[in-house]
DSSP file (Angstrom, degrees, kcal/mol; ACC not computed):
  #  RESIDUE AA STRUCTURE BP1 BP2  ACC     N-H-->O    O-->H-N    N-H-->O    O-->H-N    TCO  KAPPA ALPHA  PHI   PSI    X-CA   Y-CA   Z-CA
    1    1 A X              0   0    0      0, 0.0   144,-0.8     0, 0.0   145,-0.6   0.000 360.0 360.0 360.0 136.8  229.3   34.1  274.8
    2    2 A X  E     +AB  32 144A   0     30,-3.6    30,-2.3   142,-0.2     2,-0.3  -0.726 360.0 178.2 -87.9 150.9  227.5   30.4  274.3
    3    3 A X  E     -AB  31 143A   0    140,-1.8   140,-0.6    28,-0.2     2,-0.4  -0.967  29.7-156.8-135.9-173.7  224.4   29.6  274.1
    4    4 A X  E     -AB  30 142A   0     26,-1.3    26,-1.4    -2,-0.3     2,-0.8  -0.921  25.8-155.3-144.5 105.5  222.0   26.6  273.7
    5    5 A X  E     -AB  29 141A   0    136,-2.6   136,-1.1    -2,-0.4    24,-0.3  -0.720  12.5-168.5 -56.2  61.9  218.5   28.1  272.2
    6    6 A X  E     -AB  28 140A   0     22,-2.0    22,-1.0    -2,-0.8     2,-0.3  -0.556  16.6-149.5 -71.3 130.9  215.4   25.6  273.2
    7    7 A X  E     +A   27   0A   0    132,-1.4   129,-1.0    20,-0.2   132,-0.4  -0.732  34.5 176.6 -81.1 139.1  212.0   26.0  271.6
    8    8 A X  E     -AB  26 135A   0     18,-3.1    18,-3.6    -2,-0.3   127,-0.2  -0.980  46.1-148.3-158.7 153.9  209.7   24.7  274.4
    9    9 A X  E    S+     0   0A   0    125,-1.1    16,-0.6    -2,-0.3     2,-0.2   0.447  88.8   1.2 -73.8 -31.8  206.2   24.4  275.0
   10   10 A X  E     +AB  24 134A   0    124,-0.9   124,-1.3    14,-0.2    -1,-0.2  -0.822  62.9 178.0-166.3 163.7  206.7   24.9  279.1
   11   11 A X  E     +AB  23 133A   0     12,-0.6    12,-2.0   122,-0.2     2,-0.3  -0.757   9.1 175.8-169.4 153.1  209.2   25.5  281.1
   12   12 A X  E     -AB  22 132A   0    120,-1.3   120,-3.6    10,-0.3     2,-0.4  -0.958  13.7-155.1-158.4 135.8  210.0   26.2  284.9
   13   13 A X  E     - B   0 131A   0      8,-2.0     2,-0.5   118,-0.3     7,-0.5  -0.837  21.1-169.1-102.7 154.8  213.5   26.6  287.0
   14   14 A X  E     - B   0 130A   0    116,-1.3   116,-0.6    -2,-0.4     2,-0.6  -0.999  10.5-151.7-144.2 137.2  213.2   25.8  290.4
   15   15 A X  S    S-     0   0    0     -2,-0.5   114,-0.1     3,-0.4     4,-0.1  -0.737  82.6 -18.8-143.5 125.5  215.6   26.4  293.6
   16   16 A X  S    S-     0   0    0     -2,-0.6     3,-0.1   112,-0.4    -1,-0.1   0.888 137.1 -47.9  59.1  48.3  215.9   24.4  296.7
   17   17 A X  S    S+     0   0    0      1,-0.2     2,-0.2    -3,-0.1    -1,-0.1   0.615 114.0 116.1  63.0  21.1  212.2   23.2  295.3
   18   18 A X        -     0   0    0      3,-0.0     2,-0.7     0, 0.0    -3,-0.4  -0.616  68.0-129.5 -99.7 179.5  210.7   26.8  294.5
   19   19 A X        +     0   0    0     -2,-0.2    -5,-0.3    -5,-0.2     3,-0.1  -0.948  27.6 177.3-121.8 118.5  210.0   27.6  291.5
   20   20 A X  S    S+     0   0    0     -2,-0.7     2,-0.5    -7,-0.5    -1,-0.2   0.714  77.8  32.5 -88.7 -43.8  211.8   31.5  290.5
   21   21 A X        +     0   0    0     -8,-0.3    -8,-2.0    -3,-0.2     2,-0.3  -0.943  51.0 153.0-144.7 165.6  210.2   30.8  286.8
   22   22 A X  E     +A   12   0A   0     -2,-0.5     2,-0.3   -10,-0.2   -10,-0.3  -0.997  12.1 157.5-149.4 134.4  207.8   29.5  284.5
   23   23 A X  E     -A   11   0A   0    -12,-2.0   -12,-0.6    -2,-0.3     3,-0.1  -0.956  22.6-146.6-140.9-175.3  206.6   30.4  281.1
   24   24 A X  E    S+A   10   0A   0      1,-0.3   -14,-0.2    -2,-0.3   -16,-0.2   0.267  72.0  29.5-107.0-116.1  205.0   28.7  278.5
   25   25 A X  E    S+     0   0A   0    -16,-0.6    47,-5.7    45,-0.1     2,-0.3  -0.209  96.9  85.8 -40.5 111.9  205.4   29.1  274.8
   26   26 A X  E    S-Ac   8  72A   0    -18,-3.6   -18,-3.1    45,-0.3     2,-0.3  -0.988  77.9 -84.0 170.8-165.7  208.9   30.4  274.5
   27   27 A X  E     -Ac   7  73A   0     45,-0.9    47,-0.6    -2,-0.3     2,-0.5  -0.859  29.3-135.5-123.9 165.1  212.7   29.3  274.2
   28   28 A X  E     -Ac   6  74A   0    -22,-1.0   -22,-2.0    -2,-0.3     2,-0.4  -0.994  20.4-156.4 -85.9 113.6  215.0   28.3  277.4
   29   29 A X  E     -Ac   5  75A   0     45,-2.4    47,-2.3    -2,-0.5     2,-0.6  -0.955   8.9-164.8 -76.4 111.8  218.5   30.0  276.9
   30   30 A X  E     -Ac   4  76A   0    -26,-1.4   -26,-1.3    -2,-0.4     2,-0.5  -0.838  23.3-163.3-118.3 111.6  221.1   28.3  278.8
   31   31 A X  E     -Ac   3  77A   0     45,-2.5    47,-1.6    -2,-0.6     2,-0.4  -0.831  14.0-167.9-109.8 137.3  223.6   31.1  278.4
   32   32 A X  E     -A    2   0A   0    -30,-2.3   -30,-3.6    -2,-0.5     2,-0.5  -0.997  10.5-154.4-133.0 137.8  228.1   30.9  279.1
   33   33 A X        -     0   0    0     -2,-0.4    64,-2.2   -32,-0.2     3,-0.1  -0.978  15.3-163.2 -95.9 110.7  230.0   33.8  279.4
   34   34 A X  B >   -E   96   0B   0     -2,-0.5     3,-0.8    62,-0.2    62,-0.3  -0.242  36.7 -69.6 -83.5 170.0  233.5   33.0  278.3
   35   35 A X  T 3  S+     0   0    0     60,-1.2    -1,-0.1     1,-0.2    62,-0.1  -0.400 117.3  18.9 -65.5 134.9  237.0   35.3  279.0
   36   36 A X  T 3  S+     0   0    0     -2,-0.2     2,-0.3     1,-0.2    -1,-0.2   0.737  88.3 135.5  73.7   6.0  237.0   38.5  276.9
   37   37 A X    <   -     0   0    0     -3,-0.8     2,-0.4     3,-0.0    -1,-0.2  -0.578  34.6-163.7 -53.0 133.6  233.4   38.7  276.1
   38   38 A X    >>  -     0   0    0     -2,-0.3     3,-3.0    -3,-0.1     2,-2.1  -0.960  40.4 -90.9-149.8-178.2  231.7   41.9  276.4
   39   39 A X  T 34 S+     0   0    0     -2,-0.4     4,-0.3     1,-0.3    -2,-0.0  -0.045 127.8  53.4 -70.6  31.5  228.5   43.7  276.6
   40   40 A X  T 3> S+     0   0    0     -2,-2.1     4,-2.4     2,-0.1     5,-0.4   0.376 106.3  50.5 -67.7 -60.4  228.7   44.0  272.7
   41   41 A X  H <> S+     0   0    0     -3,-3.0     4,-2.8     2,-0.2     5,-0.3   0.993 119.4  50.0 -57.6 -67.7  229.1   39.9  272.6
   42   42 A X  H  X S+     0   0    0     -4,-1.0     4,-1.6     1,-0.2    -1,-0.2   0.760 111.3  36.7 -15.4 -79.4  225.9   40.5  275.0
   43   43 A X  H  > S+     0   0    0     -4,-0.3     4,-1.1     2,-0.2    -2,-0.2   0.869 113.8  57.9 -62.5 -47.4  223.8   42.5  273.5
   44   44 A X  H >X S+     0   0    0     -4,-2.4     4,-2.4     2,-0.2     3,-0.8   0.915 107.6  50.3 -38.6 -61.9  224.5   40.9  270.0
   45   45 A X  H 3X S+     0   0    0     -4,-2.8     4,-2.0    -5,-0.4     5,-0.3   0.975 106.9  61.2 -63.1 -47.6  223.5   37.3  271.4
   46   46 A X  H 3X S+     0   0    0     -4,-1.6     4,-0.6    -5,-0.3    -1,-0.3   0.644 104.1  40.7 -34.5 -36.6  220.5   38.9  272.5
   47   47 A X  H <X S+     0   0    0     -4,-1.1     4,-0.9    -3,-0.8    -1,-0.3   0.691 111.7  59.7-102.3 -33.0  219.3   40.0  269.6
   48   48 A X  H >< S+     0   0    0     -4,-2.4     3,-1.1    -3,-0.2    -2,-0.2   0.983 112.0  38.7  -0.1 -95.1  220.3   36.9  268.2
   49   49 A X  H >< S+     0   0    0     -4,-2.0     3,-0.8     1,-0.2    -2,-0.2   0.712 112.6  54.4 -48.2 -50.3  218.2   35.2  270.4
   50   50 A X  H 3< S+     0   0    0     -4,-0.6    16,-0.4     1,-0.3    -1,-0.2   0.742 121.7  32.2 -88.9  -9.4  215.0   37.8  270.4
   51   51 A X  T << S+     0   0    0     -3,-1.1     2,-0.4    -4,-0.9    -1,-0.3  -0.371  83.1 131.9-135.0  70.9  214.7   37.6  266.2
   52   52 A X    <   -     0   0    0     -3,-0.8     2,-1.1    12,-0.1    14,-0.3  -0.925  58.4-137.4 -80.9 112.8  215.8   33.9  266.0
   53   53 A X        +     0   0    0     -2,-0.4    12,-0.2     1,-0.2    -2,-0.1  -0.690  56.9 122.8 -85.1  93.5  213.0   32.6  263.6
   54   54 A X        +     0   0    0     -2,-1.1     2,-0.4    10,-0.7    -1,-0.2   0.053  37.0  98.5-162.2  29.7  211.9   29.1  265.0
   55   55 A X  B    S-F   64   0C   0      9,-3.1     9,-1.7    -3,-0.2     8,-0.1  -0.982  78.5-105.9-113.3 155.8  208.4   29.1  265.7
   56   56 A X        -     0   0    0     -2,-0.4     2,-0.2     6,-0.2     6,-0.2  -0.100  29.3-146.4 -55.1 136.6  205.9   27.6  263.1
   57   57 A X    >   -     0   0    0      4,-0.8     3,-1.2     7,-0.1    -1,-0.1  -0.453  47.8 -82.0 -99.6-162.8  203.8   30.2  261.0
   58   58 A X  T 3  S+     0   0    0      1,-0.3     4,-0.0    -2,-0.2    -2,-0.0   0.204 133.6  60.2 -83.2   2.0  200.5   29.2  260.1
   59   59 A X  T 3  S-     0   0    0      2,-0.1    -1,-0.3     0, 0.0     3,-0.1   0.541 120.3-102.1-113.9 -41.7  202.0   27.1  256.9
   60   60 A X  S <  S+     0   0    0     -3,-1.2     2,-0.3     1,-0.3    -2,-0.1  -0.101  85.5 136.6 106.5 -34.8  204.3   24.6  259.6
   61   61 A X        -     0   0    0      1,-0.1     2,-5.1    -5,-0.1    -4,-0.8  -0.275  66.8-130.7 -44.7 115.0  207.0   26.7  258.5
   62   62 A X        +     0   0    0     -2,-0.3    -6,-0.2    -6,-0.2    -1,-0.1   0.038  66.1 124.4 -78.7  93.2  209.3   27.9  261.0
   63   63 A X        +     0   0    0     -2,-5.1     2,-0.3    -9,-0.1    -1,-0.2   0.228  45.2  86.4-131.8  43.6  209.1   31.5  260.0
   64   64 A X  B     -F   55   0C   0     -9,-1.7    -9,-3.1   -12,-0.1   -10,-0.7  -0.947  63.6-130.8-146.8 145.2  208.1   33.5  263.2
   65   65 A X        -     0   0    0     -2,-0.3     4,-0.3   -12,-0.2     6,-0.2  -0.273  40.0 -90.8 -93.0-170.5  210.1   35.0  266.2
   66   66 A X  S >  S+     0   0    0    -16,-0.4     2,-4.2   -14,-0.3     3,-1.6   0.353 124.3  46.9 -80.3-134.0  209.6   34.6  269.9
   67   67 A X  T 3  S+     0   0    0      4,-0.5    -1,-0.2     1,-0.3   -16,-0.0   0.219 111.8  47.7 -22.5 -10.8  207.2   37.9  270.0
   68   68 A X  T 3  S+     0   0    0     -2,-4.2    -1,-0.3    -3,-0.2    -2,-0.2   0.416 110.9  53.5-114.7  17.7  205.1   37.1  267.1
   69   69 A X  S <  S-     0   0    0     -3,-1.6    -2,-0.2    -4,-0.3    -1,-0.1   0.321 112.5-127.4 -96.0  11.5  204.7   33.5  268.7
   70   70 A X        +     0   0    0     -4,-0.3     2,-0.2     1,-0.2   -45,-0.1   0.762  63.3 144.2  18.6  52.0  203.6   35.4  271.6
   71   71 A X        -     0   0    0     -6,-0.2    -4,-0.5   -47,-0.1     2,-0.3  -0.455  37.3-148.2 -97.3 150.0  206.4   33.4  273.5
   72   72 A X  E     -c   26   0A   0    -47,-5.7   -45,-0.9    -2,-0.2     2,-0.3  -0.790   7.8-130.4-138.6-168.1  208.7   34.4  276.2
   73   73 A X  E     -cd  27 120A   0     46,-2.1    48,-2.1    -2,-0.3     2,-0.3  -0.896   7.7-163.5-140.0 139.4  212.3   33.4  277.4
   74   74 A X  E     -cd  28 121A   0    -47,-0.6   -45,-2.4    -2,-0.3     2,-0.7  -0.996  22.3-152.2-124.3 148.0  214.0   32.4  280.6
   75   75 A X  E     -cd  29 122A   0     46,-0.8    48,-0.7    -2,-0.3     2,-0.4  -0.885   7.5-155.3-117.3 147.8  217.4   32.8  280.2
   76   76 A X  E     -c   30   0A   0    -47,-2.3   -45,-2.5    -2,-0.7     2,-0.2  -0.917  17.7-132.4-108.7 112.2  220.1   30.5  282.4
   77   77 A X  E     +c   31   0A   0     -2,-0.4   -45,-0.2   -47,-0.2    47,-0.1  -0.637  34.3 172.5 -52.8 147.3  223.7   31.2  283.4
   78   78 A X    >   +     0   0    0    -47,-1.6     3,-2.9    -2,-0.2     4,-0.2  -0.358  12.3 175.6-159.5  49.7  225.5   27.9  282.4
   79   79 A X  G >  S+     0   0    0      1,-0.3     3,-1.0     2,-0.2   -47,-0.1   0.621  76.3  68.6 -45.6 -10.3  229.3   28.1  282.8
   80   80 A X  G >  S+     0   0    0      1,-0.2     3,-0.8     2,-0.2    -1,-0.3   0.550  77.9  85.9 -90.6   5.3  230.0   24.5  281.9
   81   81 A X  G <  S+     0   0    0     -3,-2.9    -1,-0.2   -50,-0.2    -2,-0.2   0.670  87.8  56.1 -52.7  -2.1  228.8   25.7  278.6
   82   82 A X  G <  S+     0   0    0     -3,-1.0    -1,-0.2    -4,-0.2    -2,-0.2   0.703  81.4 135.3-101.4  -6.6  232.4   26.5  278.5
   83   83 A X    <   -     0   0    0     -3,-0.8     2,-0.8     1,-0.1    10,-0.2   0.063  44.1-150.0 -58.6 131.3  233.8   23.4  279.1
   84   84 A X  B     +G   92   0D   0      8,-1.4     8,-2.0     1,-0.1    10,-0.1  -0.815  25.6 159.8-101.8 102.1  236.6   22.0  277.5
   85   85 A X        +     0   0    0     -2,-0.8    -1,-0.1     6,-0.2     6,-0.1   0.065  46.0 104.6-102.2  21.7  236.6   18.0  277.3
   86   86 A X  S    S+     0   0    0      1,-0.2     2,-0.8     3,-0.0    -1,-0.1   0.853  84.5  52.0 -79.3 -30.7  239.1   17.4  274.2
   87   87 A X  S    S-     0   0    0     -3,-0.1     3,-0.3     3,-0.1    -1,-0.2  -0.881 113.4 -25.7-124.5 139.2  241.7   16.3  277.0
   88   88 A X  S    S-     0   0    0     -2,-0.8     3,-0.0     1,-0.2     4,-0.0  -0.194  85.7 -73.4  95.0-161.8  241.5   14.0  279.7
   89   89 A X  S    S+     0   0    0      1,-0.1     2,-0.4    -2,-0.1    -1,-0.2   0.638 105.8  68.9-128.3  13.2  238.1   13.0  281.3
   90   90 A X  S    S-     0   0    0     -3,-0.3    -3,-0.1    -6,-0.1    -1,-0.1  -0.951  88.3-113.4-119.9 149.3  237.1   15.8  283.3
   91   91 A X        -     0   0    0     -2,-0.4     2,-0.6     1,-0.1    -6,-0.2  -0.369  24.1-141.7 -78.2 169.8  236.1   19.0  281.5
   92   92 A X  B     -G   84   0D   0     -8,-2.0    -8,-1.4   -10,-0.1     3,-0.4  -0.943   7.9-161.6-121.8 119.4  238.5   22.0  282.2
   93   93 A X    >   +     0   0    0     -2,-0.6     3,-3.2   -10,-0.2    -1,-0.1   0.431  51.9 121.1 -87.4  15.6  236.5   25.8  282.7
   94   94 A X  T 3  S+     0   0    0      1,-0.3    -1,-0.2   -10,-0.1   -59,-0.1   0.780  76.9  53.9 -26.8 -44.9  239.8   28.2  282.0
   95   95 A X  T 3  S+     0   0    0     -3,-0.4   -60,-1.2   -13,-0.1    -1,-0.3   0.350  90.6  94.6 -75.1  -4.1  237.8   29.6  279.1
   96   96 A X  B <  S-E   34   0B   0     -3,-3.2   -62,-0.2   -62,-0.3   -61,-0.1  -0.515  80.2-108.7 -98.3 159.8  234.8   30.5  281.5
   97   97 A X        -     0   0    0    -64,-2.2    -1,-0.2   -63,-0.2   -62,-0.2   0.070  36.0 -86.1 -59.6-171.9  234.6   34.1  283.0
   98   98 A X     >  -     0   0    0    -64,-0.2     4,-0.6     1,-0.2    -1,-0.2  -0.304  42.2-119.6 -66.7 173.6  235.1   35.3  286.5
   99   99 A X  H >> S+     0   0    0      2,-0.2     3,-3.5     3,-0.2     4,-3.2   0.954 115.1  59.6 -79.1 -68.5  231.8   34.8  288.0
  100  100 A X  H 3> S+     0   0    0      1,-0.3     4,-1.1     2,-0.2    -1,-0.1   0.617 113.7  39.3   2.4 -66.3  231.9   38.9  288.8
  101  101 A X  H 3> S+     0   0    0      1,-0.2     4,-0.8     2,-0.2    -1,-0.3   0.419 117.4  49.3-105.4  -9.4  232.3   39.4  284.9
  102  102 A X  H << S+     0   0    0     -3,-3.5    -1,-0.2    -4,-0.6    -2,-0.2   0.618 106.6  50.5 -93.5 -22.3  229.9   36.7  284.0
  103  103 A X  H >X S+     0   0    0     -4,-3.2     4,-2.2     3,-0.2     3,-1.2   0.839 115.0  53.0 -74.7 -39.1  226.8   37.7  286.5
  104  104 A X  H >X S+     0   0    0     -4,-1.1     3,-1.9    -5,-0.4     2,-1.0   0.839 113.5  35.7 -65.5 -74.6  227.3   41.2  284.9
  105  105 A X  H 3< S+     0   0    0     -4,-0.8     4,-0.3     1,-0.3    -1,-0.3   0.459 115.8  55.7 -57.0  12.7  227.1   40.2  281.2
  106  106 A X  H <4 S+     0   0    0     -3,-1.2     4,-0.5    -2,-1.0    -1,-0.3   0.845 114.4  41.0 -94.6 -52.3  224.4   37.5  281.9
  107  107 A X  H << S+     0   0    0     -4,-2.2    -2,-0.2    -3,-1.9    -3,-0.1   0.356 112.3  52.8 -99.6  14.5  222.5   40.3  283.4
  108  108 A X  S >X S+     0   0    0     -4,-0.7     3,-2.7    -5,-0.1     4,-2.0   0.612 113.2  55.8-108.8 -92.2  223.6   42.9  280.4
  109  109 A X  H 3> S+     0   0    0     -4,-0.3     4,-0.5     1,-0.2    -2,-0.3   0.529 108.6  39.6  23.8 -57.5  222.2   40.0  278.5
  110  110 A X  H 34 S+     0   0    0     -4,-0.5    -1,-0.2    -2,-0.3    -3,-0.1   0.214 105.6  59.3-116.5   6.3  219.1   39.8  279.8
  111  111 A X  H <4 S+     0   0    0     -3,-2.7    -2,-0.2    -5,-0.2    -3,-0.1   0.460 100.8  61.3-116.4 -30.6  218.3   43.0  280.2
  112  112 A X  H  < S+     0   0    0     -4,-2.0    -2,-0.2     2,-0.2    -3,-0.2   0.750  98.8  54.2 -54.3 -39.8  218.7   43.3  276.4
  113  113 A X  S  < S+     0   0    0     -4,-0.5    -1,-0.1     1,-0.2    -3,-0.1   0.620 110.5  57.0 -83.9  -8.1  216.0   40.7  275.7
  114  114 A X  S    S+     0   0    0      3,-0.2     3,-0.3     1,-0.1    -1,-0.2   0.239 103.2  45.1 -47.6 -21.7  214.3   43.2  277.9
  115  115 A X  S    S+     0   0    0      1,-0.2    -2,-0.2     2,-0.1    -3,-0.1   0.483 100.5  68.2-121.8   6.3  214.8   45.8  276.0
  116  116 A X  S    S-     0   0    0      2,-0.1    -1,-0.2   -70,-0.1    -2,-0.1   0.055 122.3 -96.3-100.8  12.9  213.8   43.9  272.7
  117  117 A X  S    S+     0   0    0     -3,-0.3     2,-0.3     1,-0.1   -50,-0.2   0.994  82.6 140.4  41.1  84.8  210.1   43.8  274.1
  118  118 A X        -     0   0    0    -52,-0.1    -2,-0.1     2,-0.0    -1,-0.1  -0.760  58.1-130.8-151.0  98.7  210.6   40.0  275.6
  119  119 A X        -     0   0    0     -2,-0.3   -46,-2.1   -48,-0.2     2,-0.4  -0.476  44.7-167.9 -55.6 114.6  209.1   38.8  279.2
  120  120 A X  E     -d   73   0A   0    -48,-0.2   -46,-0.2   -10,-0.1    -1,-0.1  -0.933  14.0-166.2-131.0  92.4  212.7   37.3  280.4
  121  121 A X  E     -d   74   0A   0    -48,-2.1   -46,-0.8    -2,-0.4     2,-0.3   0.159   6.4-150.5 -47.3-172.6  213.0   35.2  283.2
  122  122 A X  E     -d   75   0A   0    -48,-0.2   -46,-0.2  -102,-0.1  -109,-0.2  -0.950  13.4-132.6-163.5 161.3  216.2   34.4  284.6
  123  123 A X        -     0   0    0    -48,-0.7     2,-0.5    -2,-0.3   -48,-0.1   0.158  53.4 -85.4-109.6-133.8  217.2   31.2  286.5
  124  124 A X    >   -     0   0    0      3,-0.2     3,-1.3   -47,-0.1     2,-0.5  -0.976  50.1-114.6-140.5 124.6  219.2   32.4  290.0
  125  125 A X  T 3  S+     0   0    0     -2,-0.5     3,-0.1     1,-0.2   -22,-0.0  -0.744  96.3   9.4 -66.9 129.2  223.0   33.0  289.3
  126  126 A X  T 3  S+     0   0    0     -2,-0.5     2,-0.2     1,-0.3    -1,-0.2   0.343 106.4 135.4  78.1   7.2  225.5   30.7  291.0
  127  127 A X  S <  S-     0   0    0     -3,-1.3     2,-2.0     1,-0.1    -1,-0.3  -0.662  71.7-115.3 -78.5 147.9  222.4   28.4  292.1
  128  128 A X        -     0   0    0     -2,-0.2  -112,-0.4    -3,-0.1    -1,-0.1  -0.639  45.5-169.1 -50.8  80.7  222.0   25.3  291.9
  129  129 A X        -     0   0    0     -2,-2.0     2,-0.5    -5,-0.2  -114,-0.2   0.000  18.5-155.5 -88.2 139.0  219.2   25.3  289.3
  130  130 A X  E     -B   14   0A   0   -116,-0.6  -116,-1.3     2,-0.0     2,-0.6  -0.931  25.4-150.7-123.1 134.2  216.9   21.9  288.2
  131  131 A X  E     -B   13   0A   0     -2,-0.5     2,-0.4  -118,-0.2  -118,-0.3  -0.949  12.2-166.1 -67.5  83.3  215.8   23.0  284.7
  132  132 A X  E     +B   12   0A   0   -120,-3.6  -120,-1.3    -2,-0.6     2,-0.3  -0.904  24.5 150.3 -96.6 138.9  212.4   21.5  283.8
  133  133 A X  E     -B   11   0A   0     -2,-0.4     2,-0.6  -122,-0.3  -122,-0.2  -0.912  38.8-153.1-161.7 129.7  211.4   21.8  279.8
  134  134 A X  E     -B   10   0A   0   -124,-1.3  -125,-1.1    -2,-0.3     2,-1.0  -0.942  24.6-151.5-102.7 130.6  209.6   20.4  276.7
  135  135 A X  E     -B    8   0A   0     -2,-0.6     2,-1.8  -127,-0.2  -127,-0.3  -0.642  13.2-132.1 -94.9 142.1  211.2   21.3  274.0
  136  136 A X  E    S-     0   0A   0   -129,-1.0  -128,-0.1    -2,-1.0    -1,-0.1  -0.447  79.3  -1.4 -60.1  59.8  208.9   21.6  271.2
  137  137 A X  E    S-     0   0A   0     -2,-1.8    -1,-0.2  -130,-0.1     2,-0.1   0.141 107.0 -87.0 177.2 -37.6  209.8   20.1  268.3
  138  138 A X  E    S+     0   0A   0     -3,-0.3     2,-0.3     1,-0.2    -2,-0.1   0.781  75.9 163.8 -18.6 145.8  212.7   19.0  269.2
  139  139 A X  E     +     0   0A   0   -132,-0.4  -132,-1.4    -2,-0.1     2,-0.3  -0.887   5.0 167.2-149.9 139.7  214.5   22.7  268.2
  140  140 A X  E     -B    6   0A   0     -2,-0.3     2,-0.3  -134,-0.2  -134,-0.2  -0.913   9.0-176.8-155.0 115.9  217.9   23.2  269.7
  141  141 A X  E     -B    5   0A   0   -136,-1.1  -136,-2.6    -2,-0.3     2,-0.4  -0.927   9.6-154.8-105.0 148.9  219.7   26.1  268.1
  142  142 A X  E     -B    4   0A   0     -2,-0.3     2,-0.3  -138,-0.2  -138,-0.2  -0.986  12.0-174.2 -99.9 114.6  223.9   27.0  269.4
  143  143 A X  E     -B    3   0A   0   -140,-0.6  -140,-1.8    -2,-0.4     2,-0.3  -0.872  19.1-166.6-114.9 176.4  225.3   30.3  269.1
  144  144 A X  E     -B    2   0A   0     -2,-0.3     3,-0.3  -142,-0.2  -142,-0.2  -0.830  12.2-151.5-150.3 135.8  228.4   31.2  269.7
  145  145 A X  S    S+     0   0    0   -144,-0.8     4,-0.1    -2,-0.3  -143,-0.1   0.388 107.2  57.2-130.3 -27.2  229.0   35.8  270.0
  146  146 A X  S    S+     0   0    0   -145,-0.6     2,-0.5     2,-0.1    -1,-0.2   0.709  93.0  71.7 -98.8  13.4  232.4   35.0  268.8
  147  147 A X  S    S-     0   0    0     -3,-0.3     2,-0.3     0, 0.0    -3,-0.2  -0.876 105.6 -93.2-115.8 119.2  231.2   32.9  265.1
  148  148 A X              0   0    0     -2,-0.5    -2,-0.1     1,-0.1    -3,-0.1  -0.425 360.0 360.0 -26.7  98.7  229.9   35.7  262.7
  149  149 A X              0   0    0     -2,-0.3    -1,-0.1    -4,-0.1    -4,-0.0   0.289 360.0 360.0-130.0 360.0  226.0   36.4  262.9
């Protein structure tokens, strides 16, 4: 599994111009499930993600998680996180799940950062999603389930 961390200030998802979430203080997770991932790769990114230290303590130091920033998460399905652009000029998504096996682990996933004490939005899977965010800092962290952490 991918992801793309964001520290943000605000945040909202929106479909067909509603808004399904908003937080403030928190990160956006833009999350891809790749082929052969599993609810290990899940949960593992999860946890990642819920004691990632990259809010500011009281020094400017980023030495605080998302729960002692008293921050919360909405977390994104993103399959062109999988894309592969090395050939040609359109990306190719072979490496992305089935959708089936990627709505489960997004929602094994997200039910982990749930279970990490973490108010977790979600964006709509297989929606067409508009994204609104500041990120704070800028901070944009990438993990990757299958890179050692």
């Amino acid at each position: 599994m991918r992801a793309v961390v964001q520290r943000v200030s605000r945040a909202a998802v929106r479909v067909g111009g509603e808004e399904i979430s908003a937080i403030g203080t928190g990160v956006v997770v833009l999350v891809g499930v790749a082929t052969g991932d599993t609810d290990d790769d899940a949960s593992r990114l999860a946890d990642k993600v819920a004691t990632l230290r990259i809010f500011p303590d009281p020094q400017g130091a980023m030495n605080r998680g998302i729960a002692e920033a008293g921050g919360s998460v909405i977390a994104v399905s993103q399959f062109t996180l999988l894309g592969d652009a090395r050939r040609g000029r359109r990306p190719s998504f072979i490496d992305a799940a089935s959708p089936e096996e990627a709505e489960r682990l997004y929602r094994v996933f997200c039910d982990a950062l749930r279970a990490a004490g973490l108010e977790a939005g979600e964006g709509r899977f297989r929606a067409h999603m508009e994204v609104e965010l500041v990120n704070d800092g800028p901070v944009t962290i990438l993990l990757d389930s299958r890179k050692a952490f």
